[in-house]
VOPA-45887 format. One record per residue: residue in one letter; x, y, z of N, C-alpha, C in turn. Coordinates in steps of 0.1 Angstrom, whole numbers. Layout:
! residues N
+--------+-------+-------+-------+-------+-------+-------+-------+-------+-------+
! residu !  n_xx !  n_yy !  n_zz ! ca_xx ! ca_yy ! ca_zz !  c_xx !  c_yy !  c_zz !
+--------+-------+-------+-------+-------+-------+-------+-------+-------+-------+
!      A !     X !     Y !     Z !     X !     Y !     Z !     X !     Y !     Z !
...
+--------+-------+-------+-------+-------+-------+-------+-------+-------+-------+
//
This chain:
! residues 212
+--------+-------+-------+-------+-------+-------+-------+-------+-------+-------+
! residu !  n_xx !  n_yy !  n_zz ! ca_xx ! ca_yy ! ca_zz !  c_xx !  c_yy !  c_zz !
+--------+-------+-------+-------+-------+-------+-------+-------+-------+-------+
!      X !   503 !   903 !  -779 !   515 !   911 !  -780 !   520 !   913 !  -794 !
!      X !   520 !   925 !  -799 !   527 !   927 !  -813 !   541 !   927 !  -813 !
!      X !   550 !   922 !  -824 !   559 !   920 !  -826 !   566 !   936 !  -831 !
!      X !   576 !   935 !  -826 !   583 !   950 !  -820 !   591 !   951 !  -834 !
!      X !   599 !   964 !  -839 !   607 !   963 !  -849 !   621 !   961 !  -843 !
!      X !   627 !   958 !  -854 !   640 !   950 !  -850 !   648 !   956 !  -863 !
!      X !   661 !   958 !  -854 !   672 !   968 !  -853 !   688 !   954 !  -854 !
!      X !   694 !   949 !  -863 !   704 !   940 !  -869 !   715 !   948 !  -864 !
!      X !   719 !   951 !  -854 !   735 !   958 !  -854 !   745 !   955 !  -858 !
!      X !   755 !   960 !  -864 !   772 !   955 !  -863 !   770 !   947 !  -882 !
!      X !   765 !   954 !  -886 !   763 !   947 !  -900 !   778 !   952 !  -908 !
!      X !   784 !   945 !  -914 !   796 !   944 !  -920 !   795 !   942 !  -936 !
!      X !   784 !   932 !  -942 !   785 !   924 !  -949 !   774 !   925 !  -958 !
!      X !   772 !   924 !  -974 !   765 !   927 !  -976 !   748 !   911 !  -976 !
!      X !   754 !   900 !  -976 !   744 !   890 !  -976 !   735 !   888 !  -956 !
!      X !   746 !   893 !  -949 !   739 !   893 !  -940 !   726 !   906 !  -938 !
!      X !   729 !   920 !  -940 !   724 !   928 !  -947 !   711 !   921 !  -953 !
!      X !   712 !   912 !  -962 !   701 !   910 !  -973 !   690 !   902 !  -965 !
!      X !   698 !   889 !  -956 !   692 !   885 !  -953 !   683 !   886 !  -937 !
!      X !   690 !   896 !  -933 !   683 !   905 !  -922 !   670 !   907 !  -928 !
!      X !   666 !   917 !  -938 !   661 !   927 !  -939 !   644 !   913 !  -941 !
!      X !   652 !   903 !  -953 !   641 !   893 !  -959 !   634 !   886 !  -946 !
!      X !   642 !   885 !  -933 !   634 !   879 !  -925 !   623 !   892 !  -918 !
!      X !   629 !   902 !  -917 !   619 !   912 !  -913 !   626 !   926 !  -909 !
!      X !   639 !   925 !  -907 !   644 !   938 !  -900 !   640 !   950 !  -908 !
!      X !   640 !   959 !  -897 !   636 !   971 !  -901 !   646 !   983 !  -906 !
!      X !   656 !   980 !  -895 !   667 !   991 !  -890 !   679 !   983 !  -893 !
!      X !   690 !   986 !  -906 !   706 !   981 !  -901 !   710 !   989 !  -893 !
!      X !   722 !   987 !  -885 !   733 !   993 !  -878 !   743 !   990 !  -881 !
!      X !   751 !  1002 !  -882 !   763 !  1004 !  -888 !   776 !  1009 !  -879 !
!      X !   784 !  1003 !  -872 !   793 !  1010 !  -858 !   807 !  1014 !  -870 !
!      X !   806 !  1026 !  -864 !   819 !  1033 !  -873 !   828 !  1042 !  -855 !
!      X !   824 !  1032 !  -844 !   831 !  1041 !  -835 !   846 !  1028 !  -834 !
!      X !   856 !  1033 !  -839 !   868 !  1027 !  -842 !   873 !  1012 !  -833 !
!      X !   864 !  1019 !  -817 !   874 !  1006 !  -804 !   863 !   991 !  -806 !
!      X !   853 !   990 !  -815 !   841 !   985 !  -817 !   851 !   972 !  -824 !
!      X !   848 !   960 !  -823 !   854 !   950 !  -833 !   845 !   948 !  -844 !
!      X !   829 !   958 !  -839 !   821 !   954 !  -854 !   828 !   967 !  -862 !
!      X !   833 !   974 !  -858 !   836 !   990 !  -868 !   839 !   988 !  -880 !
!      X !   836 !   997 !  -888 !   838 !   993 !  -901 !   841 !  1015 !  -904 !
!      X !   846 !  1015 !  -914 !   846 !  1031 !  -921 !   839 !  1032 !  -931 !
!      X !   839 !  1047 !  -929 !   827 !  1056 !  -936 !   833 !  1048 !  -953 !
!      X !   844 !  1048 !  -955 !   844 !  1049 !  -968 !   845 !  1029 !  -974 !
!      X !   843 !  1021 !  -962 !   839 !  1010 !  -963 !   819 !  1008 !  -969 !
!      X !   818 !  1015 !  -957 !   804 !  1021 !  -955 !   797 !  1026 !  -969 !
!      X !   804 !  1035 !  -976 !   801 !  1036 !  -990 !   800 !  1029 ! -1004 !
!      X !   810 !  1017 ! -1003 !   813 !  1007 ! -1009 !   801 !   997 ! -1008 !
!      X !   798 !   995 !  -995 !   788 !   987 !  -992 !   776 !   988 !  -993 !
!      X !   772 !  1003 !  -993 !   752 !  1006 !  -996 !   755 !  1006 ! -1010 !
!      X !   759 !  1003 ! -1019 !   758 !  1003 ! -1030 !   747 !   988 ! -1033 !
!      X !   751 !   981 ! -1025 !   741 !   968 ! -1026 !   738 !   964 ! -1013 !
!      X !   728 !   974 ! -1005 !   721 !   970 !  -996 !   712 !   969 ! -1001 !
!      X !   703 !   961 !  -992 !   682 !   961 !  -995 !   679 !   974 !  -990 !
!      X !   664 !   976 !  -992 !   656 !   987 !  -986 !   656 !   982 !  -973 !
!      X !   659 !  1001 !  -966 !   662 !   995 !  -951 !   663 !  1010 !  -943 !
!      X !   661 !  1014 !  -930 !   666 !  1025 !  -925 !   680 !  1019 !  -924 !
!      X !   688 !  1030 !  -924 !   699 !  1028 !  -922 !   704 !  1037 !  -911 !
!      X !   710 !  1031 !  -899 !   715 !  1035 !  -886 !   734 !  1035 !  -887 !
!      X !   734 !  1050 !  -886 !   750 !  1049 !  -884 !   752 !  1052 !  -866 !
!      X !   757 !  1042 !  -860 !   758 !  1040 !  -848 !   777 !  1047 !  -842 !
!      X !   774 !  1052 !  -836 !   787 !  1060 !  -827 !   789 !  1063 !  -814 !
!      X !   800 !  1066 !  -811 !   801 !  1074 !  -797 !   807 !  1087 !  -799 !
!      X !   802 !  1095 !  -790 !   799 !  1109 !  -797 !   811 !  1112 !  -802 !
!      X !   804 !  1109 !  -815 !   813 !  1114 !  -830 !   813 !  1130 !  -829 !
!      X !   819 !  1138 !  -834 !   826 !  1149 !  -835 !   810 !  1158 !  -845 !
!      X !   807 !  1170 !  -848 !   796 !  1173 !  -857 !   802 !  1172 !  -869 !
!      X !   815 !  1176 !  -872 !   819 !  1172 !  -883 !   815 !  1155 !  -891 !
!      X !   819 !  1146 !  -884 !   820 !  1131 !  -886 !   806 !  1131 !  -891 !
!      X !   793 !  1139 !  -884 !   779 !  1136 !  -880 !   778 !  1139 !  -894 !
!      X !   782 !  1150 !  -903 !   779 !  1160 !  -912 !   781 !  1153 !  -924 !
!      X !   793 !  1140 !  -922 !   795 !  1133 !  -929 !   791 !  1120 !  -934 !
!      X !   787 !  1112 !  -922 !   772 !  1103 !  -923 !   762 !  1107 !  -927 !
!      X !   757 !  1120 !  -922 !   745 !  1127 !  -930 !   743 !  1125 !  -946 !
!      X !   756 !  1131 !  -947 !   760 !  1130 !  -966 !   761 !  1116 !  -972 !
!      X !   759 !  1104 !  -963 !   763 !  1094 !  -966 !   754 !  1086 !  -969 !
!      X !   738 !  1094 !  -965 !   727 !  1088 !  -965 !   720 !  1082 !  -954 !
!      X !   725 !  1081 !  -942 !   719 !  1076 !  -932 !   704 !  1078 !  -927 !
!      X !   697 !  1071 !  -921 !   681 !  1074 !  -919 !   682 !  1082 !  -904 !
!      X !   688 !  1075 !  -896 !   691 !  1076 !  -881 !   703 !  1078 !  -879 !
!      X !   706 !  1083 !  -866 !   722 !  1081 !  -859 !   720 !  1081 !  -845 !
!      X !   725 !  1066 !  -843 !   729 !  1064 !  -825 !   735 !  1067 !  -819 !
!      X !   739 !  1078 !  -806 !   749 !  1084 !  -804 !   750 !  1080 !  -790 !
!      X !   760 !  1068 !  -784 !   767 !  1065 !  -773 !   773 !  1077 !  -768 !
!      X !   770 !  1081 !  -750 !   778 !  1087 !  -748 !   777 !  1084 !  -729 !
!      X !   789 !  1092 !  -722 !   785 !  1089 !  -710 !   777 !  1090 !  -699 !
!      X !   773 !  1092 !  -690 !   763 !  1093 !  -679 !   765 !  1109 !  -679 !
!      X !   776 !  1115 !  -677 !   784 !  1130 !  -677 !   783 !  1139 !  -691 !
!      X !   772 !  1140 !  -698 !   769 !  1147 !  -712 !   773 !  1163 !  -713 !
!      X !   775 !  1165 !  -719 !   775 !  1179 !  -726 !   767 !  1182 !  -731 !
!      X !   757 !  1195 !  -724 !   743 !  1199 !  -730 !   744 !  1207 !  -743 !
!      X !   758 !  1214 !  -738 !   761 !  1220 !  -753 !   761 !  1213 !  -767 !
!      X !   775 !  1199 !  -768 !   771 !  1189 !  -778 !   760 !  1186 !  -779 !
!      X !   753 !  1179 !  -774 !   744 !  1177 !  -778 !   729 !  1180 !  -781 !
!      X !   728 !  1194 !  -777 !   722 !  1207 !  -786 !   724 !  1210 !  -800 !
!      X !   739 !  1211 !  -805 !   743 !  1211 !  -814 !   741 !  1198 !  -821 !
!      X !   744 !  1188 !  -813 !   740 !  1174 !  -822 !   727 !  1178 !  -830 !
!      X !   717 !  1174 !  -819 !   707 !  1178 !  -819 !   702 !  1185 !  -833 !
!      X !   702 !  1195 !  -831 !   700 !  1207 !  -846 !   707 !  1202 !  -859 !
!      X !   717 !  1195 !  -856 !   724 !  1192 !  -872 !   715 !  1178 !  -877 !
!      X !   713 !  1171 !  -868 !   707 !  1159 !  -871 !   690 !  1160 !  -873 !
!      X !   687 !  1165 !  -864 !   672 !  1168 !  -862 !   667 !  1156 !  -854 !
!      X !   658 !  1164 !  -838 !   653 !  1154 !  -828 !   646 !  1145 !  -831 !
!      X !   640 !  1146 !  -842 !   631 !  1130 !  -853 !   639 !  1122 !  -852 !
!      X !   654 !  1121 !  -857 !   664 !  1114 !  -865 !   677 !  1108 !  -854 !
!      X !   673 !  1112 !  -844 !   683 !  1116 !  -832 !   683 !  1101 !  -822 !
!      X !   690 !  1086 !  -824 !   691 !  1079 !  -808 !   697 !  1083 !  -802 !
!      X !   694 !  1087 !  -787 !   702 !  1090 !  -778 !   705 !  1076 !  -766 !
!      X !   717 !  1070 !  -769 !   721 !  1062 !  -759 !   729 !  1063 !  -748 !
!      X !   723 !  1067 !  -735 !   737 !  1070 !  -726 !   740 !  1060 !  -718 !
!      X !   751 !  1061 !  -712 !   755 !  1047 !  -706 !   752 !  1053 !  -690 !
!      X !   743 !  1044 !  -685 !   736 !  1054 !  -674 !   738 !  1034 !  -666 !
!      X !   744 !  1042 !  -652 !   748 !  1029 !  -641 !   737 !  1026 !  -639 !
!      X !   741 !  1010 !  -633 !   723 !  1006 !  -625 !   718 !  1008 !  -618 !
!      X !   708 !  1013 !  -619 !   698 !  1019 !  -605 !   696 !  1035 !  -609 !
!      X !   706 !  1037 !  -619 !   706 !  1056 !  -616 !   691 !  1058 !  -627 !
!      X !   689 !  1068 !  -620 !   676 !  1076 !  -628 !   680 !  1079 !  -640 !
!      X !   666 !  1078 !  -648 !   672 !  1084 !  -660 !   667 !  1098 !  -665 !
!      X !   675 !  1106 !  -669 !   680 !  1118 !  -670 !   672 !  1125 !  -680 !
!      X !   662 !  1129 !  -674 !   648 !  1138 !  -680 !   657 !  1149 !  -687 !
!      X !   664 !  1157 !  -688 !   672 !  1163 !  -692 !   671 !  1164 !  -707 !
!      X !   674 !  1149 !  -710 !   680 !  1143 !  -721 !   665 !  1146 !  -731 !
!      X !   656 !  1147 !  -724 !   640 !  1147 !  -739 !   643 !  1160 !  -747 !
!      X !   650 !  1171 !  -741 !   650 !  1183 !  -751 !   656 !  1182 !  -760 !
!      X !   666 !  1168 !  -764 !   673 !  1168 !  -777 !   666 !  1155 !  -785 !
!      X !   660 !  1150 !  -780 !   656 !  1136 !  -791 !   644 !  1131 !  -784 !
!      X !   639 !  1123 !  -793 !   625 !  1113 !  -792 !   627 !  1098 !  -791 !
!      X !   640 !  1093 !  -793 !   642 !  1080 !  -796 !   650 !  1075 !  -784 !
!      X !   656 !  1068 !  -777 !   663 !  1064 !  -767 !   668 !  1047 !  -770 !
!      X !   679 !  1048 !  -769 !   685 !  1030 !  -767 !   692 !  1030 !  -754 !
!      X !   683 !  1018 !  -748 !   688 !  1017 !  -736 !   697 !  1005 !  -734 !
!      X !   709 !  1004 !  -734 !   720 !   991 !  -736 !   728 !   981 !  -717 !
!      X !   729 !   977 !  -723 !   737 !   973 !  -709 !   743 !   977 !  -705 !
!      X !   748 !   983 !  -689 !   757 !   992 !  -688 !   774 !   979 !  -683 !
!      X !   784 !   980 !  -682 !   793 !   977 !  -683 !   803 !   992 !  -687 !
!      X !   812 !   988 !  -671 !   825 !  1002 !  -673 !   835 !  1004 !  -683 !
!      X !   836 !   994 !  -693 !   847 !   997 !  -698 !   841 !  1001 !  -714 !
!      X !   830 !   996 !  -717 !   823 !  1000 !  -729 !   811 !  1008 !  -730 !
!      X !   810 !  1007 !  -744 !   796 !  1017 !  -748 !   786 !  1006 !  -753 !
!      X !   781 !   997 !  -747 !   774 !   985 !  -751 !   778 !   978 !  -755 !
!      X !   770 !   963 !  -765 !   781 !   960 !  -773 !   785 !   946 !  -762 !
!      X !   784 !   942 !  -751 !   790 !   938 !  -739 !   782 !   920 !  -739 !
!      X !   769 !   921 !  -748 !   767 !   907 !  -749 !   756 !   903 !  -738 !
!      X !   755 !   911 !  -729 !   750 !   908 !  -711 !   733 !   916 !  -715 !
!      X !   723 !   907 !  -707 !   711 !   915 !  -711 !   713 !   926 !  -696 !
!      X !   700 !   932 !  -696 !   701 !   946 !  -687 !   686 !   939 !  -679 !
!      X !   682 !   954 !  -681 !   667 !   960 !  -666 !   655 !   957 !  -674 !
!      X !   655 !   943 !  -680 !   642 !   942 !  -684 !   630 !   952 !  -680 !
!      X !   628 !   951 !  -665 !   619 !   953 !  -659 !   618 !   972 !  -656 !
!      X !   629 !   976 !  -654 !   634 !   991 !  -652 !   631 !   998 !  -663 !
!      X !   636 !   991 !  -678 !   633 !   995 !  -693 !   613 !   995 !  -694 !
!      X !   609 !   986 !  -690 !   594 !   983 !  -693 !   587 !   996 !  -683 !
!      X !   594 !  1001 !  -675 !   590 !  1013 !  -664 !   588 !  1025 !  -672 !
!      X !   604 !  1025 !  -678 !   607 !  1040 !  -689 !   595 !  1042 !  -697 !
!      X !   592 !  1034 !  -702 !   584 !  1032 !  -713 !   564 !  1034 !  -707 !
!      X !   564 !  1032 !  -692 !   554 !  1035 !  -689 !   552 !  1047 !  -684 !
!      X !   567 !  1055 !  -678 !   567 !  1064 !  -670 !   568 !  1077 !  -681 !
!      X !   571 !  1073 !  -692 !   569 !  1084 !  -705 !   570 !  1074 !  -719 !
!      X !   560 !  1077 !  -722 !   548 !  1071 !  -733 !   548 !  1075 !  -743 !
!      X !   555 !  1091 !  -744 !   556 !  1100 !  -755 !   567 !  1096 !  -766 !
!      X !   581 !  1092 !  -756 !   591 !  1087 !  -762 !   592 !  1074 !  -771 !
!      X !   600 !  1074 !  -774 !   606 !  1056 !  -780 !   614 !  1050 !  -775 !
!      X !   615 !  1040 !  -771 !   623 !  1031 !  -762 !   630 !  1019 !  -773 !
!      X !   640 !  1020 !  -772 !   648 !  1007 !  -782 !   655 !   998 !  -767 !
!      X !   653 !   985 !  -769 !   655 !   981 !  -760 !   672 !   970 !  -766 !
!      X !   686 !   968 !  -759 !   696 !   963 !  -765 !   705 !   955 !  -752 !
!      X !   714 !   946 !  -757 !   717 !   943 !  -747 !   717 !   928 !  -745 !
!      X !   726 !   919 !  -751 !   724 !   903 !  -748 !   710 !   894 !  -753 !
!      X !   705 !   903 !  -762 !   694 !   896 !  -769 !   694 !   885 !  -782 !
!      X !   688 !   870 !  -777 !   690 !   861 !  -786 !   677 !   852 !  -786 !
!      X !   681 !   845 !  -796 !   668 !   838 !  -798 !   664 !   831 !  -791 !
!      X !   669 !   823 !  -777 !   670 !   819 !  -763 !   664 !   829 !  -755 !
!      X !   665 !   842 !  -755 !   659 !   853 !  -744 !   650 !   862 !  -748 !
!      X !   652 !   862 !  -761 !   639 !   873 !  -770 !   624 !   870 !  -761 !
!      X !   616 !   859 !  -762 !   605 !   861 !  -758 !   602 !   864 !  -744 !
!      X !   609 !   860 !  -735 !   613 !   865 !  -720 !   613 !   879 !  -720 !
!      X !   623 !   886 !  -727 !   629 !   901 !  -730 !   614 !   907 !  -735 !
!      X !   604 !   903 !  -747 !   592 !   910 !  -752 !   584 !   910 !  -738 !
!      X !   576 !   895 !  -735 !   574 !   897 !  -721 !   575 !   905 !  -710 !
!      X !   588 !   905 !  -702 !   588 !   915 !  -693 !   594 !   932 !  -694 !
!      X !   594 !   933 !  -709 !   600 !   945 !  -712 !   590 !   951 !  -722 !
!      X !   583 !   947 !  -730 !   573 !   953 !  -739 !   578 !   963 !  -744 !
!      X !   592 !   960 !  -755 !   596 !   974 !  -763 !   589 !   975 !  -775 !
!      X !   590 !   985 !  -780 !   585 !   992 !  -788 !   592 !   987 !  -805 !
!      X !   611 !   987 !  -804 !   617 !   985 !  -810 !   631 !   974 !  -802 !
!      X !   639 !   963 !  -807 !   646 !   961 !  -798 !   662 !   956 !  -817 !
!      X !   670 !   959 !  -808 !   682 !   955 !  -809 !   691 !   942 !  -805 !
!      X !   696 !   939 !  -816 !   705 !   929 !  -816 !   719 !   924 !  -823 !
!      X !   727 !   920 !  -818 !   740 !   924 !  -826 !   750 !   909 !  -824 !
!      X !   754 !   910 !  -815 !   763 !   897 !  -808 !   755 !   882 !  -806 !
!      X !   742 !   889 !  -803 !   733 !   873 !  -802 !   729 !   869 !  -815 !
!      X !   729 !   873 !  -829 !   729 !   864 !  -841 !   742 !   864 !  -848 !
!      X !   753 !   862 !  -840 !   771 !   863 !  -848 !   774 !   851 !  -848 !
!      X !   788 !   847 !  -859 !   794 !   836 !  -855 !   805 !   842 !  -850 !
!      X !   810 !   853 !  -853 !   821 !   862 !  -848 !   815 !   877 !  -850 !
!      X !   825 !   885 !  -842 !   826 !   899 !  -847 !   822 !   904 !  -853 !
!      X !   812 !   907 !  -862 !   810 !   916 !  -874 !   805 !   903 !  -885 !
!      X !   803 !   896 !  -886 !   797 !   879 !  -892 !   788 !   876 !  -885 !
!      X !   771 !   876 !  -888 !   761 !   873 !  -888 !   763 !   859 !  -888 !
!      X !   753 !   849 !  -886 !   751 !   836 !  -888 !   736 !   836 !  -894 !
!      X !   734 !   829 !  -905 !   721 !   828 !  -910 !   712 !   820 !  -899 !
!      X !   718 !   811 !  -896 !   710 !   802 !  -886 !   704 !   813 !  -876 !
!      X !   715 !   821 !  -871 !   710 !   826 !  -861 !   699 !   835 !  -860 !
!      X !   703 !   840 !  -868 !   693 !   853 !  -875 !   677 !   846 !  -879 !
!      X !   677 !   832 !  -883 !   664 !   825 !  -889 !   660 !   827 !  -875 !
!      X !   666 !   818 !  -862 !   661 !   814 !  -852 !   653 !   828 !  -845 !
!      X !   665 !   837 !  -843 !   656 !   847 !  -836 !   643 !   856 !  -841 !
!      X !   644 !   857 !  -853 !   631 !   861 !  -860 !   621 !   850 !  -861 !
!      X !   625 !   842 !  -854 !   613 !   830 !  -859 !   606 !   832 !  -840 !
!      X !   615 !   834 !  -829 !   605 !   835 !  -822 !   596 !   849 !  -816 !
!      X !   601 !   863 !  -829 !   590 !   867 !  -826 !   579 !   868 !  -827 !
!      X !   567 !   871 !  -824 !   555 !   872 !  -825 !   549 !   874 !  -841 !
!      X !   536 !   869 !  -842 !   535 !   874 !  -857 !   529 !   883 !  -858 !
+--------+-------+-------+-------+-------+-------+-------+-------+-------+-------+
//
């Protein structure tokens, strides 16, 4: 089993940042959607890549406005996550789409359990994060998901990219690679000591039991 890339969400800080990247991360995440306790702003945001490591950088949202999008863009971002509901707008996110470009494009919908997932959705992006579902949020919720449902997506279309998120910690990571075989996986709340505060420990532990 090869070891999947890994995606640090909710990064706040510039030493957690550093020390993400030195254990292996590929991808920061950055939540600038306000109801988030990791959120941080654009012009926090600016302050802070001043002394990040080499890194994709993920500005993570819920469907931000094209404006806001236009503005991360300018900001340097590699990628952009965009939370949104089971109920989309083909229009937005057509337009998303085109401003960002379907290379550059996560598309995360908060899709209930059991519900199909929405073929629809490939004419705007290549990338997909599939998160926990939970009614009151856009991920974020701490709870793992559909191991097994996720590992399906991924066989039932091959073409795509699967980010896998959702209650992942150094405790469930090898379980989660096992019966989920992502491609790329996410993590945010399982290496914190609070909110938006990484824990070094934590972060050593969970990169230590991925695969080499």
């Amino acid at each position: 089993m090869s070891s999947p890339c890994v995606k640090i969400c909710g990064i706040t800080r510039e030493e957690d940042a550093r020390l993400a990247v030195s254990l292996g991360a590929t991808y920061l995440g950055f939540i600038f959607y306000p109801n988030s306790p990791r959120a941080i702003s654009l012009e926090d945001f600016e302050k802070l890549k001043q002394t990040l490591p080499d890194s994709f950088r993920v500005a993570v949202d819920v469907r931000p406005s094209i404006e806001t999008i236009k503005k991360q863009i300018a900001s340097g971002f590699d990628y952009f996550q965009v939370h949104f509901s089971e109920i989309h707008d083909s229009a937005y996110l057509s337009v998303l789409s085109e401003t960002v470009g379907r290379d550059r494009l996560w598309l995360a919908p908060k899709l209930p359990p059991r519900m199909l997932f929405p073929e629809s959705l490939f004419q705007y992006a290549d990338t997909f994060l599939i998160d926990t579902y939970h009614i009151e949020g856009f991920g974020g919720s701490g709870k793992t998901g559909d191991w097994a449902g996720f590992k399906q997506l991924n066989i039932d279309y091959p073409e795509k990219y699967w980010i896998l998120a959702g209650g992942l910690n150094a405790e469930n990571i090898g379980a989660a690679l096992k019966l989920a075989n992502p491609q790329i996986i996410d993590t945010s709340s399982g290496v914190e000591l609070s909110s938006g505060i990484k824990s070094s420990e934590k972060l050593r532990s969970f990169f230590s039991q991925l695969p080499v």
